[in-house]
N, C-alpha and C positions, 0 to 999 in steps of 0.2 A: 608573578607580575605584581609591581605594590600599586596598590591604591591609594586614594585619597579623599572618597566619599565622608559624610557629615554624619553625624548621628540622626539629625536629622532625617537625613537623606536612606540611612539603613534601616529607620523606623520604620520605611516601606516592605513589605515579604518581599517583594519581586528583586526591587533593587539590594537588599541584601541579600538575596539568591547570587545573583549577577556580582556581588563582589566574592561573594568565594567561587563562582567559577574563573572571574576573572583572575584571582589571587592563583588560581591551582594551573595558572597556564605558565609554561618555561620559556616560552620564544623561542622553543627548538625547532619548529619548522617542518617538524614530519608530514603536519597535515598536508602541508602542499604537495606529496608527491599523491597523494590520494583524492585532489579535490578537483573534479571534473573540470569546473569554469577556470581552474589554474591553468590545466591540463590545455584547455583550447586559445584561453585568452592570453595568460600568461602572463596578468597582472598581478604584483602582489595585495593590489584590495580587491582581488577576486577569490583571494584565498581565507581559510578560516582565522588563520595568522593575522591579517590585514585587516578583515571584518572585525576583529576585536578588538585592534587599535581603534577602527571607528566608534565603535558601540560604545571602550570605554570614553572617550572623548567625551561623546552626544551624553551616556547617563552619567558621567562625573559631572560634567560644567553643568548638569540639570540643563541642557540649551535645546530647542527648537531641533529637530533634525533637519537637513538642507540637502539640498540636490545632489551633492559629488555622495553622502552616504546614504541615502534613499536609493539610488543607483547602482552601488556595489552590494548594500542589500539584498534587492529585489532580485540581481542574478544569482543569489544565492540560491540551491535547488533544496536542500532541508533534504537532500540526501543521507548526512551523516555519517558517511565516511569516514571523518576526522575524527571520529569518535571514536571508532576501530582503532583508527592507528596511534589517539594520543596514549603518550606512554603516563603520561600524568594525568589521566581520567578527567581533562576538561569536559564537561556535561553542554558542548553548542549549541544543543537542540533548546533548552531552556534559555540560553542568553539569548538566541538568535527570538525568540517567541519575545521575551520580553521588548528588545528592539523594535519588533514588527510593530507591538501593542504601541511603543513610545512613537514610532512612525505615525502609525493611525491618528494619535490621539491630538501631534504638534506640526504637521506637514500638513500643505494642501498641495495634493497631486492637479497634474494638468486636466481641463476637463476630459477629454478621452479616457483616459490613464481611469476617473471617477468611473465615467458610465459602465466603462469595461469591466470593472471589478464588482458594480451595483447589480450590473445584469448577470455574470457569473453567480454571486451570491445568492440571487433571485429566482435563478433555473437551476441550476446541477443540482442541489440538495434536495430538490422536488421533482420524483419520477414525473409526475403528468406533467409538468412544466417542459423539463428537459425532454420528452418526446416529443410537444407541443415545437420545440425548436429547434429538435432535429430534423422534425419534416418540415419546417419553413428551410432549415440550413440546404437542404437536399434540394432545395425547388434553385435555392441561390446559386448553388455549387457551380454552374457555367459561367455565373460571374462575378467571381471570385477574382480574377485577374481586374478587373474594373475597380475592385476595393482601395482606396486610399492606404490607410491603413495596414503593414503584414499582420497585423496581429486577428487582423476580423479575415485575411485571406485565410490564416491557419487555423480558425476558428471551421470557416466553411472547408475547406479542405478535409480536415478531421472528421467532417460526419460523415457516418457509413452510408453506405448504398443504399442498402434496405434499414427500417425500423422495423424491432420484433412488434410484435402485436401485443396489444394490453393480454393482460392475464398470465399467470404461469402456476407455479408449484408450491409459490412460495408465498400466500395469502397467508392474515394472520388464522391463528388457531394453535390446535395442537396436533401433531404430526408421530401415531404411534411406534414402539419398535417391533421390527420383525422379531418375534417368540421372546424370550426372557427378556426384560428388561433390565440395559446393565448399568445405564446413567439417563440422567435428564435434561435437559441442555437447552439453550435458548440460542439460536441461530441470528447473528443480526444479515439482514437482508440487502443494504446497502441502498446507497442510492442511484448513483449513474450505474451500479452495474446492474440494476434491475430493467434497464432500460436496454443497457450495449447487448447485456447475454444473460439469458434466461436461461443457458444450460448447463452456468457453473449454480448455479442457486441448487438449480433441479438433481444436477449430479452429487452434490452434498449432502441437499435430503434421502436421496436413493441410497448411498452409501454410508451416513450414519446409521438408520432406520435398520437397514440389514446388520451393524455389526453393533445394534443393540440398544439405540439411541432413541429414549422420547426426545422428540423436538416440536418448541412453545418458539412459535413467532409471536411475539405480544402485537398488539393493536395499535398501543402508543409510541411504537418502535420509532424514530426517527434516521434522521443522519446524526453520523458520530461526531458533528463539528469543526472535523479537518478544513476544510475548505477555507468557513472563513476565520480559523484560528490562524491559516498561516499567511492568511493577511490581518491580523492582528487587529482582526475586529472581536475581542474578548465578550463583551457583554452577548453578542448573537452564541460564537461559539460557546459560551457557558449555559449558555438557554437551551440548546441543545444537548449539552451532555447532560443536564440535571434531569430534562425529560428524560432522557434513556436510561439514565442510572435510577429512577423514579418507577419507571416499567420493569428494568428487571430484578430489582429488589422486589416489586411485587411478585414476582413470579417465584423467587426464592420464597419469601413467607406461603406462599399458595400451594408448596408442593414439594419443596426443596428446589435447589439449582446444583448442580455437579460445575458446567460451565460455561463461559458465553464464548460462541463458536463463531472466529472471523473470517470468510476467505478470503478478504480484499485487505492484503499487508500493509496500506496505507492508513485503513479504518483502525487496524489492530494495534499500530503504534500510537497514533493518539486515545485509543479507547485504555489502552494497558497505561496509560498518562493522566487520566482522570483523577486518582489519587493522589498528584503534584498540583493537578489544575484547582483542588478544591480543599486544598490543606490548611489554608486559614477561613476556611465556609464552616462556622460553627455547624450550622445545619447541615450539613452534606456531608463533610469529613470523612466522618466514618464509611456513609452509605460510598462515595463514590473511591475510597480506600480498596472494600470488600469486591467492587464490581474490577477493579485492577487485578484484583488479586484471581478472580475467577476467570478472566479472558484469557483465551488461548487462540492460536492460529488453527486452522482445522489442522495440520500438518502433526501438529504437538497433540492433539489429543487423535489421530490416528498412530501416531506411535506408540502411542498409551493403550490404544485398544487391541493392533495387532497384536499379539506373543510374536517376535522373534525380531524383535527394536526396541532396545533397552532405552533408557529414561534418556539420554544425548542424543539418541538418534543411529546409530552407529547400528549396523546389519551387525545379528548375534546371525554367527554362520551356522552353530550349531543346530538350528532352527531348522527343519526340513520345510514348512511351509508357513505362511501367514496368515492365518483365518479367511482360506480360499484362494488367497493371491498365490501362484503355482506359474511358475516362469514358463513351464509348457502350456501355460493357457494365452501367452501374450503371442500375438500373431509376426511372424516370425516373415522376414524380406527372403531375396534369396540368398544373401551375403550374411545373412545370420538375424539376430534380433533386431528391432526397431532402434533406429538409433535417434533418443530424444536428447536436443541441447536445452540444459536447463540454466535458464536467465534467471539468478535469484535477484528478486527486486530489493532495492535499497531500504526499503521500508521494515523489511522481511530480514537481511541479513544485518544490515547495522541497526537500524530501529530499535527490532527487537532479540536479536542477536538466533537467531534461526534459523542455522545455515544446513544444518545433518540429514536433518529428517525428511525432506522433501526429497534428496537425492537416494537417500538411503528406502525411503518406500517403492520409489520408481525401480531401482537397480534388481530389489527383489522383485516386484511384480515381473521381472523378467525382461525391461528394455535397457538397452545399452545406454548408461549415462552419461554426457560429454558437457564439459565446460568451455566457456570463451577463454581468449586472452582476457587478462582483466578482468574478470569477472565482480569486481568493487565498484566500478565506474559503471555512472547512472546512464542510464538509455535517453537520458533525456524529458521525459513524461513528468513524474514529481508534480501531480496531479494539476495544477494547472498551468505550469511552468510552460507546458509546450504548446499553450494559449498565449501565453504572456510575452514571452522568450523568445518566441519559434525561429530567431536565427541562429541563438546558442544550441536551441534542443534538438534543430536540424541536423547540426555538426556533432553532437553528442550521440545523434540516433547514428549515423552515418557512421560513426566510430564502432558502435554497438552492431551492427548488422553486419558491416567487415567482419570481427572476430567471433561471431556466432555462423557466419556461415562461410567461414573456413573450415567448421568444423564438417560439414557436408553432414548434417542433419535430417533424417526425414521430417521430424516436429520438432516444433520450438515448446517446450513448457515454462510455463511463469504461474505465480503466486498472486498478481494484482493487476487489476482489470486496465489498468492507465499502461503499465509497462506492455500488456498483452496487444493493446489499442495504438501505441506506438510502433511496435515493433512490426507488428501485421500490418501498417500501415505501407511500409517500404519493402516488402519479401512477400513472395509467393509460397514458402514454405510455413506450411499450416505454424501456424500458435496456438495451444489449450494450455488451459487452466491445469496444473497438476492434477486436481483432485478430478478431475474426468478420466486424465488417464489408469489413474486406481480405481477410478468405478469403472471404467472399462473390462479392466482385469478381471474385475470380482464380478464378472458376471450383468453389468449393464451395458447400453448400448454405445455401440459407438461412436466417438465424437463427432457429432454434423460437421467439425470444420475441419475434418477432415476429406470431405467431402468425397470426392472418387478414389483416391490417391491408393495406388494397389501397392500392400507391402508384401506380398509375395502369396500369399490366399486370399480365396474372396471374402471370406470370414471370420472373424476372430473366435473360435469356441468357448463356451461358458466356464465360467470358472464351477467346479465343483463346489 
């Protein structure tokens, strides 16, 4: 695509970012067969193709951004899809961020549109907060049809029945490993899922700790800053990553670090993005270069720890067992193994391109793995999107539960607490976290959400 930007104008980092992503686009159009809101709405400025006619437009003319692209914007889901399928490695994730920030900085949204985003920003990032208005949302929940607004019905709507109780497993400290110590790692803890589910934290600590993992929750831990980077409020979300990247470089000089363990694929793409975000921070640079370079998905470095899942992910068959994981210990229906669908979340396969190893742990631990149609196309969630959205995310979800449960599933597994919160939202058919059902295997307890659900014994036996 040719440009036409000023020296001036490329004197900016961001805005010369944005022109060699723009420059490496062909107007081939593949994205569109991959982009969800194409998929439903069928506009072409719904598409990543169209979005970037806009974007260039708004950062060439240096202009105000105005309603018609604030609007194809914001249905944007930062999925990433398009990213996969461009054959010319346009980088959208970057343009699209830069846009947001150009949004933020030269629009003024309607005042709703304001409050919505203020009080998002203000809660989710903060566990006490966000519990604080889960239980007002729960008390609301009857009248929700009464709301003005869809976006405050799907706000109440989305809060769960019950709220976990303060406390769990996952206070800061340090957290030793069972017998030899083989790495040492820093766990980020999250924010909303500290609050939705306390028993993916809990089952990550339980199953690193056993296969060898000191684990350092620091104190100064925060949120990774996703939230409000993808509303392009820069200066908050930089505040946030430099405290985190500030805590775990201390932990590195304290002790060593091996690596920082994410299990919310949403956290893990912007934390593995720090390194982009702070590239002309004379002060940071480096620090937040090194904390990209040490994050991993827990998935990634569970493959790393097993023997018998080479560095892609890919089941070495030659392997008789996995460090305990033994497919005779996975609790078996009467039509044969467990059969889990696993939903890789957007974040997780296009983000950060980590698509092997989740499938490939489960297959071994011994349950039957099955994919959707489509399994590219976002569920809809896209962390606050199905706040924001909620009549695009409805039809996105509705797409997603179709081809996940044709697959006639006992469990649904996922990688990230939004896509997990979506999907259980609309299906009776349990949803856990992957990494529960690998500590299941290896000998921890059984997923609460799965609650009575008989797969064909009362009990799953321990792993050796």
């Amino acid at each position: 695509m040719q440009t036409n930007f000023t020296d001036a104008q490329l004197a900016d980092p961001d805005t010369a970012r944005s022109n060699e992503i723009l420059r490496a686009c062909v107007h081939c159009g593949f994205c569109t067969a991959t982009c969800p809101t194409y998929q439903v709405l069928g506009d072409e400025l719904d598409s990543p193709r169209g979005r970037i006619y806009l974007i260039k437009d708004m950062l060439e003319n240096d202009r105000p951004a105005d309603e018609k692209t604030v609007k194809h914007i914001d249905r944007c889901l930062s999925c990433l899809a398009c990213m996969t399928t461009c054959p010319s490695g346009v980088h959208y994730q970057h343009l699209v961020d830069h846009a947001r920030a150009h949004i933020e900085q030269t629009y003024r949204r309607p005042f709703m549109d304001r409050a919505l985003r203020w009080t998002l920003a203000r809660i989710l990032p903060y566990p006490g907060r966000f519990r604080l208005a889960l239980m007002g949302a729960k008390l609301g929940r009857p009248f929700a049809r009464l709301m003005p607004d869809p976006r405050l019905r799907a706000m109440l709507a989305m809060a769960p029945a019950t709220v976990p109780k303060v406390g769990g497993k996952d206070a800061p400290g340090i957290i030793p490993a069972e017998g030899e110590r083989k790495k040492r790692v820093v766990l980020m803890t999250g924010c909303a899922q500290r609050v939705l589910d306390q028993d993916i934290n809990a089952a990550t600590i339980r199953l690193l700790t056993r296969l060898g993992c000191e684990i350092v929750i620091p104190q100064e831990m925060g949120c990774c800053g996703a939230l409000v980077h993808h509303m392009g409020q820069t200066d908050e979300s930089h505040a946030a990553a430099a405290k985190n990247i500030s805590a775990w470089r201390a932990v590195e000089r304290d002790g060593g670090l091996d690596a920082i363990v994410i299990n919310t694929s949403g956290c893990g793409t912007t934390v593995k993005d720090y390194g982009h975000m702070f590239r002309t921070d004379d002060r940071l640079a480096e620090d937040a270069r090194r904390i990209s370079e040490l994050t991993v998905d827990v998935t990634e470095l569970l493959a790393e720890l097993l023997p018998g899942t080479d560095p892609i992910g890919h089941l070495n068959e030659a392997a008789e067992d996995i460090a305990g994981i033994d497919a005779a210990h996975v609790e078996e229906s009467s039509d044969g193994p467990v059969r889990v669908a696993y939903h890789s979340a957007c974040s997780l396969q296009h983000g950060q391109k980590v698509t092997a190893h989740p499938k490939a742990l489960l297959k071994r631990a011994g349950f039957e793995v099955v994919e959707p149609k489509d399994p590219h196309l976002c569920c809809g969630s896209a962390g606050t999107y199905n706040l924001m959205q909620p009549e695009i995310s409805a039809k996105l979800k509705a797409r997603k539960l179709e081809t996940l449960e044709a697959k006639s599933p006992q469990i649904i597994a996922a990688g990230n607490i939004g896509c997990m919160v979506q999907i259980a939202s609309g299906t009776s058919i349990p949803v856990v976290h992957t990494v529960e059902l690998i500590d299941w295997a290896t000998g921890g307890p059984r997923p609460s959400k799965l609650g009575s659900a008989d797969f064909g014994v009362e009990d799953m036996p321990r792993a050796s």
